[in-house]
BALUM-733743 format. One record per residue (C-alpha): residue in three letters; chain; x, y, z. Coordinates in steps of 0.5 Angstrom, whole numbers, plus 500, padded with zeros to 3 digits. Last residue first. Layout:
<recs>
@aa = Ala | ch = A | xx = X | yy = Y | zz = Z;
...
</recs>
This chain:
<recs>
@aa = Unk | ch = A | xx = 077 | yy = 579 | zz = 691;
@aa = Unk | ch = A | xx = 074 | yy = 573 | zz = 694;
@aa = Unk | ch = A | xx = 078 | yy = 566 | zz = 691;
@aa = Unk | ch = A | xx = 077 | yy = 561 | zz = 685;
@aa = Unk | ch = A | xx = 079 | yy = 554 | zz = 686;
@aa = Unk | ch = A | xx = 073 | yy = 552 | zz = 683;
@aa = Unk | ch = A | xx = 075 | yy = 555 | zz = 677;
@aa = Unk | ch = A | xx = 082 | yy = 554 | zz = 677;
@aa = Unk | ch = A | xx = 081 | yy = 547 | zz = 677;
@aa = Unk | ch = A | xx = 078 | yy = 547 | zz = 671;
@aa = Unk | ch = A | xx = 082 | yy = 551 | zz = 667;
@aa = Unk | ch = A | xx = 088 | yy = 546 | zz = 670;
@aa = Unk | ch = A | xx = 083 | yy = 540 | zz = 668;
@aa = Unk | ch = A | xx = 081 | yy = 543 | zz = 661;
@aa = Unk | ch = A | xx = 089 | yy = 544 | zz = 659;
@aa = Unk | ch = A | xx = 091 | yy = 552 | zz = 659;
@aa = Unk | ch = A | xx = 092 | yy = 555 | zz = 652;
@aa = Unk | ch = A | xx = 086 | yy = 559 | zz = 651;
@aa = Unk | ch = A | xx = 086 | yy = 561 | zz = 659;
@aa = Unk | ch = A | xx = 093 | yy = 565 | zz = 657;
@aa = Unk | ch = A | xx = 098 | yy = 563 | zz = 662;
@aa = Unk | ch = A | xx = 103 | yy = 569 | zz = 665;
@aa = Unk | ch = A | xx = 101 | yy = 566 | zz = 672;
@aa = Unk | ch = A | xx = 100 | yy = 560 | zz = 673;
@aa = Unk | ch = A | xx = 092 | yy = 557 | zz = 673;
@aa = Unk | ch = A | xx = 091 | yy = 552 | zz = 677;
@aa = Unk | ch = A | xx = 092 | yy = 549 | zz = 683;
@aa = Unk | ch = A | xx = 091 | yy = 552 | zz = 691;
@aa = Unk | ch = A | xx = 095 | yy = 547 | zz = 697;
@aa = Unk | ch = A | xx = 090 | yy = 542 | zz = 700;
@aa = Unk | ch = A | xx = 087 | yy = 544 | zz = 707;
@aa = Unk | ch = A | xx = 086 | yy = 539 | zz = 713;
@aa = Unk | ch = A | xx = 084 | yy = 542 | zz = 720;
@aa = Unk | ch = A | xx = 085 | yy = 538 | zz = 725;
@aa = Unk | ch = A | xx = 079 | yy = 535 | zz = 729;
@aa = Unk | ch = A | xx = 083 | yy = 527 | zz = 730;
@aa = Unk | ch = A | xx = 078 | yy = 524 | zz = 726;
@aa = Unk | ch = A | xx = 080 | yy = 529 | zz = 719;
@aa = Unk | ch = A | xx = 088 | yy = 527 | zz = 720;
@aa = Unk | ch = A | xx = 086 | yy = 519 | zz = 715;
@aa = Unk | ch = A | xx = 080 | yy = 521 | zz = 711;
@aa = Unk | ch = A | xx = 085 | yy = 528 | zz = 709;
@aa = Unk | ch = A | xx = 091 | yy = 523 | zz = 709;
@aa = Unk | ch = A | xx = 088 | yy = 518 | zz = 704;
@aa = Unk | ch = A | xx = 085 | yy = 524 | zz = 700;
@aa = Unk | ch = A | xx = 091 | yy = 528 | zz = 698;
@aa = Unk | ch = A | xx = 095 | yy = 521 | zz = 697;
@aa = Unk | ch = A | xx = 089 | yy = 519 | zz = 692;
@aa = Unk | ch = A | xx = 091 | yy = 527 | zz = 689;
@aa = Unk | ch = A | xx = 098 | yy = 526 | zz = 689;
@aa = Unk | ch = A | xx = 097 | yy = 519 | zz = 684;
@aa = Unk | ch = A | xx = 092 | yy = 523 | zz = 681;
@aa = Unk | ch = A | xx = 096 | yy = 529 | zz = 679;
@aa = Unk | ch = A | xx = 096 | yy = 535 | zz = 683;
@aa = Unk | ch = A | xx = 102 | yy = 534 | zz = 686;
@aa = Unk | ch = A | xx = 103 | yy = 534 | zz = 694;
@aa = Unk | ch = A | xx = 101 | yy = 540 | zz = 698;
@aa = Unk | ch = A | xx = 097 | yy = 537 | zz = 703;
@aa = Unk | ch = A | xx = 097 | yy = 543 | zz = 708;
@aa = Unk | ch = A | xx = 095 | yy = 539 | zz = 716;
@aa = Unk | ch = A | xx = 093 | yy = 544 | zz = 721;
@aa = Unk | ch = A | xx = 092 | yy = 546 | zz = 728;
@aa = Unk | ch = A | xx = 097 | yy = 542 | zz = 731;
@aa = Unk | ch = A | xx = 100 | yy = 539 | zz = 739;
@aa = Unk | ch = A | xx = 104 | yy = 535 | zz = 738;
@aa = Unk | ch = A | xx = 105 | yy = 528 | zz = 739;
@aa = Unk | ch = A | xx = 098 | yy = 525 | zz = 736;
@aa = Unk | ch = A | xx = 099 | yy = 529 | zz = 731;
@aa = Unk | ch = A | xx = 106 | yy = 527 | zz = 730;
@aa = Unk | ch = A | xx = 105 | yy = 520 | zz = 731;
@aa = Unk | ch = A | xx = 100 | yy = 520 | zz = 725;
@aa = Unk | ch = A | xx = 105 | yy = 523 | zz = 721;
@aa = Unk | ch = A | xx = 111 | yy = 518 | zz = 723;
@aa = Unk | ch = A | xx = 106 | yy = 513 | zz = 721;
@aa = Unk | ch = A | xx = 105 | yy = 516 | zz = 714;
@aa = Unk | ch = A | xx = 112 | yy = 516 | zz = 711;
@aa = Unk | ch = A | xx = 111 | yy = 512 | zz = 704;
@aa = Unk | ch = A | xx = 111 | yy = 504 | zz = 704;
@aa = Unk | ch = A | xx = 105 | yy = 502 | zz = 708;
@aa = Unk | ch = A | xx = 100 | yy = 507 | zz = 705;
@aa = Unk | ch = A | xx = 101 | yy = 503 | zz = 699;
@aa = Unk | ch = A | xx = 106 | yy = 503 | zz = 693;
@aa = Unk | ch = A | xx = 106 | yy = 498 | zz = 689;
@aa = Unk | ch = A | xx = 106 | yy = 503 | zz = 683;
@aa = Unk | ch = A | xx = 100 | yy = 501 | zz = 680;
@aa = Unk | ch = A | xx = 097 | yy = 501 | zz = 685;
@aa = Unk | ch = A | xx = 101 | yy = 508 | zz = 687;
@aa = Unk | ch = A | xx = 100 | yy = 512 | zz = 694;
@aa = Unk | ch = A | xx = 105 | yy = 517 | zz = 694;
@aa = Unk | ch = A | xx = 113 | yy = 518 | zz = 695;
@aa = Unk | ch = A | xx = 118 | yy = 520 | zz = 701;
@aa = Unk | ch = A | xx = 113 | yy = 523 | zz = 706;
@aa = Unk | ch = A | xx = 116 | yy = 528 | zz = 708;
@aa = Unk | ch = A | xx = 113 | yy = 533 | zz = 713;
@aa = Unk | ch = A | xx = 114 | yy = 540 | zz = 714;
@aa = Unk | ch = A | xx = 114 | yy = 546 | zz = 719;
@aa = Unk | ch = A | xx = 112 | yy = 553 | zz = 718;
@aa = Unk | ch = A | xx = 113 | yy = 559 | zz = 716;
@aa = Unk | ch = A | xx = 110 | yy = 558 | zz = 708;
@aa = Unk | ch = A | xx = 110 | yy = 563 | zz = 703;
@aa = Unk | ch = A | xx = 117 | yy = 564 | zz = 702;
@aa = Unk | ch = A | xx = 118 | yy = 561 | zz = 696;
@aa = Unk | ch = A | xx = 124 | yy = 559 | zz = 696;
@aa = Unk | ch = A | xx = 122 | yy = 555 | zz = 702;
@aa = Unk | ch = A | xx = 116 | yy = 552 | zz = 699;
@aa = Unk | ch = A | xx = 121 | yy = 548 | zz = 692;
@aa = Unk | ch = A | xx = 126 | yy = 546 | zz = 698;
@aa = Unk | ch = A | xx = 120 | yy = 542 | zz = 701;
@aa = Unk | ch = A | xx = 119 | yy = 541 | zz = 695;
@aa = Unk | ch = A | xx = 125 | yy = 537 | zz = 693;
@aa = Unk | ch = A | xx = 124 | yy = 533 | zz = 700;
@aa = Unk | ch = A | xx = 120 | yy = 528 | zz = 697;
@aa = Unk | ch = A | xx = 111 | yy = 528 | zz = 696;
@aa = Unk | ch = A | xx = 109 | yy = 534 | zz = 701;
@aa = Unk | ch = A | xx = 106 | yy = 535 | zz = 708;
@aa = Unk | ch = A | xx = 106 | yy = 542 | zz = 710;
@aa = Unk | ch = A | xx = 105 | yy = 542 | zz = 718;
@aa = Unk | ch = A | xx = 101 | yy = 547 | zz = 722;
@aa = Unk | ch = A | xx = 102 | yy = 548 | zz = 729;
@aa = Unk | ch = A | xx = 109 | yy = 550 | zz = 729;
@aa = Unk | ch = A | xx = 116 | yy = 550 | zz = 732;
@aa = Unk | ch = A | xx = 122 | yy = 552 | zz = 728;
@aa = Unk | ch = A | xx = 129 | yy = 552 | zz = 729;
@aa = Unk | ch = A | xx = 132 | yy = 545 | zz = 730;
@aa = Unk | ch = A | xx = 125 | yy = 542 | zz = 725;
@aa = Unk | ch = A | xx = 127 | yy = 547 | zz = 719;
@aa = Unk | ch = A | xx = 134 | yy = 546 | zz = 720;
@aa = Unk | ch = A | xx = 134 | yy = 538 | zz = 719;
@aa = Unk | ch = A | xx = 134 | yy = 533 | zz = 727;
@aa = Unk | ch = A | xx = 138 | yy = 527 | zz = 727;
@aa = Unk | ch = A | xx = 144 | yy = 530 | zz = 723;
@aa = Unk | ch = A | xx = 146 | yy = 532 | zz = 716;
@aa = Unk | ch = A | xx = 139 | yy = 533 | zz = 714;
@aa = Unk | ch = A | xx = 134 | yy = 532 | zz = 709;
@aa = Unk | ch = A | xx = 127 | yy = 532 | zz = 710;
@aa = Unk | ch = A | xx = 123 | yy = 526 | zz = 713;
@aa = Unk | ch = A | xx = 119 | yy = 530 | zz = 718;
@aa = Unk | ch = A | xx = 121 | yy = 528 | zz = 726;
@aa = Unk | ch = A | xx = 127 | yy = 523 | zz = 724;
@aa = Unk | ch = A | xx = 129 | yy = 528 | zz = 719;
@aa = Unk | ch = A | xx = 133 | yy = 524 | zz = 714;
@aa = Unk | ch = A | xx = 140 | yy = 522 | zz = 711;
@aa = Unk | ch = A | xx = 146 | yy = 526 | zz = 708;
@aa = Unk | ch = A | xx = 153 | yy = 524 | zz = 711;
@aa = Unk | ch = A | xx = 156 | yy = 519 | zz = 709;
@aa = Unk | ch = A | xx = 153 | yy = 519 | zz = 701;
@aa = Unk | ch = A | xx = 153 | yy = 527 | zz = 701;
@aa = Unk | ch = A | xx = 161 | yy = 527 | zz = 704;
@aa = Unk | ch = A | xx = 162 | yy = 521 | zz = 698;
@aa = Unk | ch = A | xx = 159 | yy = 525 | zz = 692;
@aa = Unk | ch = A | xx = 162 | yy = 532 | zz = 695;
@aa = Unk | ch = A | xx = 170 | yy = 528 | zz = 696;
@aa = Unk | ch = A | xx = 169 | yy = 525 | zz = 688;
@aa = Unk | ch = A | xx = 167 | yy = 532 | zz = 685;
@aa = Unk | ch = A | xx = 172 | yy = 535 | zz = 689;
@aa = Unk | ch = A | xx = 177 | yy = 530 | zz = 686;
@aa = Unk | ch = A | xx = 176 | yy = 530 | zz = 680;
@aa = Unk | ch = A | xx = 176 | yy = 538 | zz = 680;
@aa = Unk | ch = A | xx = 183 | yy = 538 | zz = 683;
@aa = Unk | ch = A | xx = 186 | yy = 532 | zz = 678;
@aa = Unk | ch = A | xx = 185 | yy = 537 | zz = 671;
@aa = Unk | ch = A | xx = 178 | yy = 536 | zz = 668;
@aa = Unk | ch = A | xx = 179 | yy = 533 | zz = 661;
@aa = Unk | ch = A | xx = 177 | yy = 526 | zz = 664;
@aa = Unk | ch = A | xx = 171 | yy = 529 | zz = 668;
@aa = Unk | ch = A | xx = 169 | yy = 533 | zz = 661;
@aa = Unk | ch = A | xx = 169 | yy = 527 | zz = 657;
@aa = Unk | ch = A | xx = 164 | yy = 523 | zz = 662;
@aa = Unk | ch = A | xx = 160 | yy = 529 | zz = 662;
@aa = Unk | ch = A | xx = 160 | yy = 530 | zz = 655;
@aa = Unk | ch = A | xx = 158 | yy = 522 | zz = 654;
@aa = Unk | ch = A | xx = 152 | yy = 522 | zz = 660;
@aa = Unk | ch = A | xx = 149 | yy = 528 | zz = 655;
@aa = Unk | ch = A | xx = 150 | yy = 523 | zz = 649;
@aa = Unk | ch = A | xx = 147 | yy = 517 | zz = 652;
@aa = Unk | ch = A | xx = 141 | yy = 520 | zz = 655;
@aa = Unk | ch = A | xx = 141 | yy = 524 | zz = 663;
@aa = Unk | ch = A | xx = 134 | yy = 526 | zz = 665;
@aa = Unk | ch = A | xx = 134 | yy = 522 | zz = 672;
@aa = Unk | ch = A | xx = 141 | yy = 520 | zz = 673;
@aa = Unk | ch = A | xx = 143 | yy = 513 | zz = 671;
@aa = Unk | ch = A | xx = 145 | yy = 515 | zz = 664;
@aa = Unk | ch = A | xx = 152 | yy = 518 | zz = 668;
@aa = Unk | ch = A | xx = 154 | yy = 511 | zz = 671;
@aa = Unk | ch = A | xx = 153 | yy = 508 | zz = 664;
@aa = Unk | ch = A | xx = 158 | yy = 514 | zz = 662;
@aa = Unk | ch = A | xx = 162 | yy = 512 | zz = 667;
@aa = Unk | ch = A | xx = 162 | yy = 505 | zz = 666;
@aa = Unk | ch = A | xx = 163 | yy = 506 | zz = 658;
@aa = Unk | ch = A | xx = 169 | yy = 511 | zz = 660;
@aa = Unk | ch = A | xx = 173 | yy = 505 | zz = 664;
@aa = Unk | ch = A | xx = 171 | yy = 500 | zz = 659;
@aa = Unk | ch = A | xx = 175 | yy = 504 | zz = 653;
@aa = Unk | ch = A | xx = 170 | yy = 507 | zz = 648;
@aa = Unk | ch = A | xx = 170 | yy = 504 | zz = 641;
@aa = Unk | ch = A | xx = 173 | yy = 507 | zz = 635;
</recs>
């Protein structure tokens, strides 16, 4: 027996999702339609509150339910974290090993992609640096070569202006056996090595 239409748009709404296959997508469906009206309608109310009100910082890009995000309102920096979308800058927070503030830059240099310097947040950072008085840019996108040209764009682009440039540290986890590590992480971590 065939799905009804209704439920194939829904499961076909849910397979949208990032890491959702078919079968996952078919629980969820099934599970909205088992949930009694009050969930649904929770669930309704918080998809179209994060649609309406979820937009961006207009001074780092980061998430925020008005002009400015929490981080931008309550902190005031002289180093910016720069990163790839607004998940890391909640991944950094969780951590917290950096005080400062962040800039989002929604993305990385791609070619392949099409994405270049004019279709990620790059303007907005080269008017804060000019704007505010900083002392050090953290490049902290992913260590995958799309992050690292993104890493060196920037550098070659916030050098000229006397700002340090530093990129975050890669390497090793922690937990990880050397004998299981991939040559580029092992290798990374070398040169990365620190003082003791």
């Amino acid at each position: 027996m065939n799905n009804l239409d209704c439920i194939n748009r829904l499961i076909n709404c849910f397979t949208n999702l990032p890491g959702v296959g078919y079968k996952t997508a078919e629980r969820y469906a099934y599970k909205i339609i088992e949930s009694d009206s009050s969930f649904t309608e929770e669930f309704i109310t918080a998809m179209r509150a994060v649609k309406s009100n979820v937009k961006f910082c207009v001074t780092c890009g980061n998430f925020a339910e008005k002009d400015s995000c929490n981080i931008c309102d309550k902190r005031k920096s002289e180093t910016v974290c720069v990163v790839r979308d607004p998940r890391d800058v909640i991944a950094i927070e969780k951590s917290g090993a950096f005080r400062g503030t962040y800039h989002v830059l929604h993305g990385v240099l791609s070619p392949l992609d099409k994405k270049g310097p004019d279709d990620i947040n790059l303007k907005s950072l080269l008017v804060r640096i000019r704007e505010q008085s900083l002392r050090e840019i953290i490049i902290a996108t992913n260590p995958d070569v799309e992050g690292e040209a993104t890493a060196n764009y920037i550098a070659s682009l916030v050098k000229p202006s006397g700002i340090r440039v530093t990129r975050i540290a890669q390497g090793l986890a922690l937990g990880t056996n050397l004998e299981y590590a991939d040559t580029v992480t092992l290798s990374s971590a070398i040169n990365n090595r620190v003082v003791l």
